[in-house]
TISETOR-330205 format. One record per residue (C-alpha): residue number from 1; residue in one letter; chain; x, y, z. Coordinates in nm, 4 decimals. Layout:
TISETOR-330205
n  res  chain  east  north  up
NUM  A  A  X  Y  Z .
...
end
This chain:
TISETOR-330205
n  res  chain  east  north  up
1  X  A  20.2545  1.1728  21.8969 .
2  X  A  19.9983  1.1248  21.6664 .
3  X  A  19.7775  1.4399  21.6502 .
4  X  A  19.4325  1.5410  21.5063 .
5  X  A  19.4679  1.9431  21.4278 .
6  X  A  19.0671  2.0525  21.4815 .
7  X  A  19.0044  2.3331  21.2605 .
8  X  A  18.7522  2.4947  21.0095 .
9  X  A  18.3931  2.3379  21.1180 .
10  X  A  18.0497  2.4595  21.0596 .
11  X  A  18.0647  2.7967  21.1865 .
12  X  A  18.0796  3.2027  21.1072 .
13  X  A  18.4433  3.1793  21.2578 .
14  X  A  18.5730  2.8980  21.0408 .
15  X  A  18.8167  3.1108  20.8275 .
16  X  A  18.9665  3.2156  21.1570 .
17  X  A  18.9929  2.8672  21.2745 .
18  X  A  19.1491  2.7455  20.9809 .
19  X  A  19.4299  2.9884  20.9632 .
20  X  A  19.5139  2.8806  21.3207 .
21  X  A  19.4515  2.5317  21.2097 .
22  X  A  19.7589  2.5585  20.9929 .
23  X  A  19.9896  2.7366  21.2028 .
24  X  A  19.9444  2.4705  21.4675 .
25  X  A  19.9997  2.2079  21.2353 .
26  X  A  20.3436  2.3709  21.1361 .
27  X  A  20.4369  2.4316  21.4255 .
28  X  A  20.3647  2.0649  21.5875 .
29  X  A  20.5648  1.9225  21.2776 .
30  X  A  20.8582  2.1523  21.3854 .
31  X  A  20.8577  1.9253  21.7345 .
32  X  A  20.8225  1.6000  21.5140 .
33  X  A  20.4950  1.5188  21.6060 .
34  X  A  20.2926  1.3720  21.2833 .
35  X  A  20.0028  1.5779  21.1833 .
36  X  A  19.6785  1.4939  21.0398 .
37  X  A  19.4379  1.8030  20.9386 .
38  X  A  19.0755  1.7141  21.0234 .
39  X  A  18.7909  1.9448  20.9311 .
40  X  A  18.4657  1.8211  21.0502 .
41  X  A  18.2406  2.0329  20.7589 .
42  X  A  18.3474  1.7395  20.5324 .
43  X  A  18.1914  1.4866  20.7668 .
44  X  A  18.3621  1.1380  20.6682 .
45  X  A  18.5460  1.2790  20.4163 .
46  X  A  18.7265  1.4942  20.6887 .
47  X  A  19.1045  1.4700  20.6335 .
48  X  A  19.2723  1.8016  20.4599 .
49  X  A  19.6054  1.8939  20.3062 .
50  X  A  19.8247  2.2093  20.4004 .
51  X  A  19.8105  2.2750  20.0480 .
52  X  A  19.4154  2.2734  20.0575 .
53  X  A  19.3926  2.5408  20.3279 .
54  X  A  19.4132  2.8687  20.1362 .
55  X  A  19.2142  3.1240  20.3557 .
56  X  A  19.1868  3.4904  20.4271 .
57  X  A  19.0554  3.5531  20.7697 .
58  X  A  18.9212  3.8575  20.7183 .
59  X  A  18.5788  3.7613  20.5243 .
60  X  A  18.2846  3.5404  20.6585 .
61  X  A  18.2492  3.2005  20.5263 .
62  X  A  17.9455  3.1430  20.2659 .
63  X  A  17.5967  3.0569  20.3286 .
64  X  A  17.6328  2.6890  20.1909 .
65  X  A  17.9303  2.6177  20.4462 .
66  X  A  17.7412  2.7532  20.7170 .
67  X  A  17.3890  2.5477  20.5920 .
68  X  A  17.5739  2.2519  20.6049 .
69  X  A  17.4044  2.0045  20.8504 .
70  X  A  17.5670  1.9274  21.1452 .
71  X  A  17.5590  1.5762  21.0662 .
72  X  A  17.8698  1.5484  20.9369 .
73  X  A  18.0389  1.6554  21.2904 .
74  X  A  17.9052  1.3009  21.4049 .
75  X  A  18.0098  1.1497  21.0644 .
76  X  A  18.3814  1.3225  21.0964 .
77  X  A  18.3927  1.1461  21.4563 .
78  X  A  18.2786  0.8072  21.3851 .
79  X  A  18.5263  0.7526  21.0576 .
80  X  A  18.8433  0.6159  21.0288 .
81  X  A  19.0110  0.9747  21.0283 .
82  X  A  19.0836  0.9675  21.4033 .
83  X  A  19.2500  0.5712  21.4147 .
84  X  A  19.5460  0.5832  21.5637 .
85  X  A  19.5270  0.9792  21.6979 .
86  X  A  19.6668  0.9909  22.0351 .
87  X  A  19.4836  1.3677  22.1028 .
88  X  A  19.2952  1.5915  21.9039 .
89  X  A  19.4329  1.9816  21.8698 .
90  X  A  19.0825  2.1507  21.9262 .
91  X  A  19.1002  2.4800  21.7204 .
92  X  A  18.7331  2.5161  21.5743 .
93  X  A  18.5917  2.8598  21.6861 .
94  X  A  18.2416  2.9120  21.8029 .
95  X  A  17.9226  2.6948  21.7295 .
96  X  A  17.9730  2.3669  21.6869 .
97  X  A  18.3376  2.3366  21.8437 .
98  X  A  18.3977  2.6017  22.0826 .
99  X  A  18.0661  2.4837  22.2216 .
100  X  A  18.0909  2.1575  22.3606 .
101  X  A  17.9463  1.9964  22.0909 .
102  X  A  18.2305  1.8491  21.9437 .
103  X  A  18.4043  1.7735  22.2606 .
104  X  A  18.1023  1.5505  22.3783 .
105  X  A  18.1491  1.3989  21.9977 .
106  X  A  18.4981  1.2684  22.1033 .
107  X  A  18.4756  1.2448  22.4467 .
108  X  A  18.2252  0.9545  22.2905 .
109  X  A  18.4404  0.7824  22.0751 .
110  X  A  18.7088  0.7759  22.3530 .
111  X  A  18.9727  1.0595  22.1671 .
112  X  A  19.1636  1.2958  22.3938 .
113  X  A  19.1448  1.6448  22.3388 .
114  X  A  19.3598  2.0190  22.4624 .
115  X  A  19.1382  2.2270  22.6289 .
116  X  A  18.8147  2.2939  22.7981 .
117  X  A  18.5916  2.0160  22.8970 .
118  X  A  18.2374  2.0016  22.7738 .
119  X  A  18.0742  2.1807  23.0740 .
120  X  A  18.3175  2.4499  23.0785 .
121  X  A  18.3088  2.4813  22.6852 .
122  X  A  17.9249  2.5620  22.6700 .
123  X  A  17.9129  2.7978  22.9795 .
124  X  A  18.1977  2.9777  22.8450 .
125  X  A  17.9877  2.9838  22.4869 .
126  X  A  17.6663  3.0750  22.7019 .
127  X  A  17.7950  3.4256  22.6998 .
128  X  A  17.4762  3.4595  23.0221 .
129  X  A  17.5621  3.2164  23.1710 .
130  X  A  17.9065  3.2594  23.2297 .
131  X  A  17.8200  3.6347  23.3519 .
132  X  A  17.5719  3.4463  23.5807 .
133  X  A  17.8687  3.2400  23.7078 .
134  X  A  18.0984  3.5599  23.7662 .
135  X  A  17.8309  3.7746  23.9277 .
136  X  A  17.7963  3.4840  24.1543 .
137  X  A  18.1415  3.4959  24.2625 .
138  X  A  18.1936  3.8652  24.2677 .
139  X  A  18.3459  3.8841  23.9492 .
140  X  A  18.2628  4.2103  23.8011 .
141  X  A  18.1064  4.2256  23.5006 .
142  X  A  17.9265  4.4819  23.3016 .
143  X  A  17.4983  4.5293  23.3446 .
144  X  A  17.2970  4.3570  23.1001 .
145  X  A  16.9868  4.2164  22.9739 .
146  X  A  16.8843  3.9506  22.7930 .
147  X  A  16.6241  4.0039  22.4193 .
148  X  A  16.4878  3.6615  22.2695 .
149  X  A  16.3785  3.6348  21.8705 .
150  X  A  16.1242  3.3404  21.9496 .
151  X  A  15.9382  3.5280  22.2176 .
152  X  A  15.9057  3.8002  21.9757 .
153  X  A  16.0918  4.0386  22.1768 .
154  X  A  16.2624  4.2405  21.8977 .
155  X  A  15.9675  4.3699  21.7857 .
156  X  A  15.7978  4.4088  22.1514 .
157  X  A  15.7840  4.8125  22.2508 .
158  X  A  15.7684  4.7549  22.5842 .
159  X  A  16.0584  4.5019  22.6504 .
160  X  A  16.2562  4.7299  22.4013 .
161  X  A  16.1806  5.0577  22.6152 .
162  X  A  16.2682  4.9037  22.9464 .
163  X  A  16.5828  4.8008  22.8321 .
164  X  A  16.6884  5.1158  22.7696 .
165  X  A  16.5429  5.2519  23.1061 .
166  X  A  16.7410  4.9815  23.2585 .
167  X  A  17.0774  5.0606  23.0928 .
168  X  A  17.0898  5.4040  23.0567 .
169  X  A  17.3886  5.5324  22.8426 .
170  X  A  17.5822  5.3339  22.5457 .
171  X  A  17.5251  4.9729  22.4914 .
172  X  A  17.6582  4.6508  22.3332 .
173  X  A  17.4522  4.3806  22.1461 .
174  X  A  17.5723  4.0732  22.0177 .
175  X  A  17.4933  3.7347  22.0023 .
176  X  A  17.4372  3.4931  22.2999 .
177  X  A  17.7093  3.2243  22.1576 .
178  X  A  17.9242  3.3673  21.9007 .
179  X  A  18.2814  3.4836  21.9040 .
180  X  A  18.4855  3.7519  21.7018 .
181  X  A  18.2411  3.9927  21.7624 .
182  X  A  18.0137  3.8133  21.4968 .
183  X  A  17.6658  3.9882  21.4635 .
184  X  A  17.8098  4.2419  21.7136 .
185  X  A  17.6516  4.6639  21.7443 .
186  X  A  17.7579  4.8840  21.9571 .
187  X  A  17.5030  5.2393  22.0338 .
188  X  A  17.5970  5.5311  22.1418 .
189  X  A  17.2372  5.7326  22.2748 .
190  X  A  17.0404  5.4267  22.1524 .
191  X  A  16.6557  5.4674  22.1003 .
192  X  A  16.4096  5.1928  21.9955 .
193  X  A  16.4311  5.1795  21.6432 .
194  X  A  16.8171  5.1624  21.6646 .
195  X  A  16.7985  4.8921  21.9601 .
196  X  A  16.5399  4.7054  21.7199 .
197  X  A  16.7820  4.7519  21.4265 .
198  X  A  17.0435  4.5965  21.6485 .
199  X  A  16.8806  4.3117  21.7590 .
200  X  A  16.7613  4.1732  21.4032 .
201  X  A  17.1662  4.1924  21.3199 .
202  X  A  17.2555  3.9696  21.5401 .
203  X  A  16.9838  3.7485  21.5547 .
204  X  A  17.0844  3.6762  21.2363 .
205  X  A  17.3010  3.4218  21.4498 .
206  X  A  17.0881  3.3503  21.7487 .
207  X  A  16.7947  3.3135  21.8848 .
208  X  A  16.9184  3.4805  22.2354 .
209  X  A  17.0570  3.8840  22.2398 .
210  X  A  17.2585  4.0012  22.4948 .
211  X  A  17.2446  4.3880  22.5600 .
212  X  A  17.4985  4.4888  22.7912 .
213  X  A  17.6155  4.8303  22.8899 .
214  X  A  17.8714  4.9807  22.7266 .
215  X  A  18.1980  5.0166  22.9621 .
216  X  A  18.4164  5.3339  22.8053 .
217  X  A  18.7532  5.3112  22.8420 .
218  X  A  19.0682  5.0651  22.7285 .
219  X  A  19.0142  4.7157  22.6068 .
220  X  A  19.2488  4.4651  22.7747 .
221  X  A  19.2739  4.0626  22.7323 .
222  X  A  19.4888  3.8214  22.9589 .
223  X  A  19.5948  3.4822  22.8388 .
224  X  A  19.5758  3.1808  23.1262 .
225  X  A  19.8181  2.9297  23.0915 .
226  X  A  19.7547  2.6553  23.3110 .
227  X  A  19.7299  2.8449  23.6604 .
228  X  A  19.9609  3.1208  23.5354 .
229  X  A  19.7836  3.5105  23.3600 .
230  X  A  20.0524  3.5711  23.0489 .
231  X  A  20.1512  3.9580  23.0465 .
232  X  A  19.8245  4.1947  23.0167 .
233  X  A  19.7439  4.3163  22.6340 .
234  X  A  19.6032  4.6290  22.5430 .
235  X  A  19.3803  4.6436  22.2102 .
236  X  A  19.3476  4.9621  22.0320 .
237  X  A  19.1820  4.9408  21.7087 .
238  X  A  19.2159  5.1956  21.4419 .
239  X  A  18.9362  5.4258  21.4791 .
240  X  A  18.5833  5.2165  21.5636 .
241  X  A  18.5718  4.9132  21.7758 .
242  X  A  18.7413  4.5304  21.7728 .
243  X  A  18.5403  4.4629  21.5449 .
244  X  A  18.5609  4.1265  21.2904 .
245  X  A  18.7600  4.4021  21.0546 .
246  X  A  18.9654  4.5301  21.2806 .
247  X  A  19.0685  4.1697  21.4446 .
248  X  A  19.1762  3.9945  21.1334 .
249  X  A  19.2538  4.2639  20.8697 .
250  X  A  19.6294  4.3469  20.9242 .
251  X  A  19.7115  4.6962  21.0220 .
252  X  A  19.3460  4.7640  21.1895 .
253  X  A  19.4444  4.7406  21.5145 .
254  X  A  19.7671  4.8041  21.7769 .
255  X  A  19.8443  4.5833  22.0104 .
256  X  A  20.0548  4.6908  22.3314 .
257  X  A  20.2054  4.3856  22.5448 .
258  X  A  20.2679  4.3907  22.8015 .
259  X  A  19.9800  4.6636  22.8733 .
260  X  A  20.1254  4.9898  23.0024 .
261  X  A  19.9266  4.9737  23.3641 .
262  X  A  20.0361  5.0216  23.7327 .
263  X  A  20.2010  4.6835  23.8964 .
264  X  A  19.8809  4.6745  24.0940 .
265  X  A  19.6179  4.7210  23.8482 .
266  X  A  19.8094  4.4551  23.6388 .
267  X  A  19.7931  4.1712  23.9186 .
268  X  A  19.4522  4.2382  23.9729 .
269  X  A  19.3341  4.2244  23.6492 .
270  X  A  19.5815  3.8841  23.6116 .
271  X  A  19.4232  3.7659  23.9363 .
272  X  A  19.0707  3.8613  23.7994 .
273  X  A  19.1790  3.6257  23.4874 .
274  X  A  19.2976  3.3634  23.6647 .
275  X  A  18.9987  3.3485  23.8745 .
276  X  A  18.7207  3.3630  23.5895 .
277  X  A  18.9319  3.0492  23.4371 .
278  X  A  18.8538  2.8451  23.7173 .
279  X  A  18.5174  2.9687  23.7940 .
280  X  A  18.3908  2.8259  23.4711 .
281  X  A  18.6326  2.5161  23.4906 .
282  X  A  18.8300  2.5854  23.2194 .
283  X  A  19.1251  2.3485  23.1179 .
284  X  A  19.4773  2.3929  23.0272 .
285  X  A  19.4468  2.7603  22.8283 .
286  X  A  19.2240  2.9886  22.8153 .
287  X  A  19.1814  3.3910  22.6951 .
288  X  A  19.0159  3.6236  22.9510 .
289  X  A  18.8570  3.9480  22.7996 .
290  X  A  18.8078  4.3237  22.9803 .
291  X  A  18.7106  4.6657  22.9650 .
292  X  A  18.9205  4.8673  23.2076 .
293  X  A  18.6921  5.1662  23.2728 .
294  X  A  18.8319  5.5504  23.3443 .
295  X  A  18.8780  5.5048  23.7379 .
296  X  A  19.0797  5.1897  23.6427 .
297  X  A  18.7440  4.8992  23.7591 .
298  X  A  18.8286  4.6305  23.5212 .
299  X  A  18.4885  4.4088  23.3832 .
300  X  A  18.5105  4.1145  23.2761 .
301  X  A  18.3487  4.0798  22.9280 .
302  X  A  18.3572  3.7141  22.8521 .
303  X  A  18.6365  3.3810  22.8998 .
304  X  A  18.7370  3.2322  22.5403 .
305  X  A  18.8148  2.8422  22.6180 .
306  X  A  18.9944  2.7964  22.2152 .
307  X  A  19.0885  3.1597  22.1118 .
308  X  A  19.2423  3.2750  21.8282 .
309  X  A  19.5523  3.1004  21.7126 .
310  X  A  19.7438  3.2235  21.4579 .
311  X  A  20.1232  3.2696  21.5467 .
312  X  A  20.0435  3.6691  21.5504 .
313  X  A  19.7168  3.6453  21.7670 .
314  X  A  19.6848  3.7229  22.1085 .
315  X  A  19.7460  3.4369  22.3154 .
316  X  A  20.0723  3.3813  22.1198 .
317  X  A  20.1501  3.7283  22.1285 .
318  X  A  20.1075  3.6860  22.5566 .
319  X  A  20.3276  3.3461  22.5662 .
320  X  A  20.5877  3.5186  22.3164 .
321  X  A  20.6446  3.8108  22.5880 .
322  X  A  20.6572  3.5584  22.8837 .
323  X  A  20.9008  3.3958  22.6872 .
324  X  A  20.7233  3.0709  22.5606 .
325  X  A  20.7738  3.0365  22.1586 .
326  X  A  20.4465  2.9526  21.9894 .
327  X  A  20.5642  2.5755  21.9247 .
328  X  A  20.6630  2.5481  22.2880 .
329  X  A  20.3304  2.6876  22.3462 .
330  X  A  20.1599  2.4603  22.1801 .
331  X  A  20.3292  2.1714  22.3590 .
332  X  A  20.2655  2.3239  22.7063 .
333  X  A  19.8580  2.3449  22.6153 .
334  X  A  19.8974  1.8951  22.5135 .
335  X  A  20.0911  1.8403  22.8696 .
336  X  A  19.8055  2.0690  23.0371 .
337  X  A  19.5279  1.8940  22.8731 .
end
């Protein structure tokens, strides 16, 4: 086949993406397929080489990639770098790619493409609305509230004071639609002026806050496959939280797979991933996020419809156990899209 390897873009995660970008596109060459690298920040002038991909994860892209216009995602669609493409890899991390966005882009010009639809991408972005969809549906999930920088709410006493009468204890701010824990503060015995300090972080990279409460206990993520939950993960970061650090700096964080959990608390927690993927329509693959709290109530923190996809992240780390090589794995995400 002739495939389009989606990676890089216009967003805070595009280092990430890229590194995935690559692995993907070595390991679809290894099955014969012919591979062309397509990053949409170069809008017409799109194409990349292997050799032009030189990236470490671990730091945020600059302020001129991520003032680029998003222009050039239409430009990157409409030029001659997808003729002939039989499907298009999608591996582009949040905004503009994990979004919708860019699916809607090629769903336009008439290109397949592995993974989530466009309604599925943006309420699994919408990081409220997809808690909206799995409180509907009795999906637990932890409290939260909602803080907007155009209504003026960050600076707002009152909205900040009865958020914290409303969550009582620890909480979790971050970003409305960004991934990696990008803009991300956690408080322990938060008070306005920490709360306020929070929310001007991350609305460094949106306009909507979401301030949930903090769920102690062990961190767990489940890969869907298809219809299938991939053996349970445990994260334990070195000291902190999974933060952007600790997810793409090696040695930061242990990883135990399969999780070390009763046989029931792991098939409900696979169940509970299984069922978020299809509440929010996902397609093909998806990666299914959790806080298992100390009387062993998992919450569901989030669904990730293009997670991260180096041969050593998670998802390939959950195929590898179930026995599915991360070519193979690769593969089985085309025939599912």
């Amino acid at each position: 086949m002739n495939i389009a390897v989606i990676c890089g873009g216009i967003s805070p995660e595009r280092n990430v993406s890229l590194v995935g970008g690559l692995a993907a596109t070595n390991a679809l060459e290894s099955l014969g397929h012919s591979i062309r690298i397509i990053d949409p920040a170069f809008g017409a002038d799109c194409i990349r080489m292997k050799e032009q991909i030189d990236i470490d994860p671990s730091v945020l892209p600059s302020e001129e990639i991520l003032g680029l216009p998003t222009q050039r995602l239409l430009e990157c669609v409409m030029s001659r770098a997808f003729d002939g493409i039989d499907i298009a890899f999608m591996l582009i991390h949040g905004t503009n790619g994990e979004d919708g966005i860019f699916q809607a882009l090629l769903e336009a010009r008439g290109i397949r493409y592995t993974g989530s639809k466009v309604l599925s991408s943006a309420l699994c972005m919408d990081k409220v609305a997809s808690k909206i969809m799995m409180s509907a549906t009795n999906i637990m999930t932890p409290p939260w509230a909602i803080a907007k920088k155009s209504k003026g709410d960050f600076t707002d006493m009152d909205v900040l004071n009865e958020i914290i009468e409303d969550l009582p204890g620890s909480l979790v701010i971050k970003p409305n639609n960004q991934g990696s824990t990008v803009g991300m503060t956690i408080l322990h015995g938060p008070n306005v002026e920490s709360l306020q300090m929070a929310l001007e972080e991350a609305g460094q990279f949106a306009d909507t806050i979401l301030i949930e409460s903090y769920i102690e206990g062990r961190e767990l993520t489940v890969a869907v496959l298809g219809d299938e939950a991939l053996p349970i993960i445990e994260i334990v970061p070195e000291g902190g939280f999974y933060d952007y650090k600790h997810k793409y700096t090696k040695g930061e964080t242990q990883y135990h797979c399969p999780a070390e959990l009763g046989d029931d608390i792991t098939e409900f927690v696979q169940n509970l991933a299984v069922s978020a993927h299809k509440v929010l329509g996902c397609t093909a693959y998806s990666r299914v996020d959790f806080r298992l709290d100390e009387e062993h109530v998992p919450y569901c923190l989030e669904v990730n419809t293009i997670p991260g996809f180096s041969a050593t992240s998670l998802v390939p780390m959950a195929a590898k156990e179930h026995g599915i090589s991360f070519p193979e794995l690769c593969e089985r995400i085309i025939e599912l899209s």
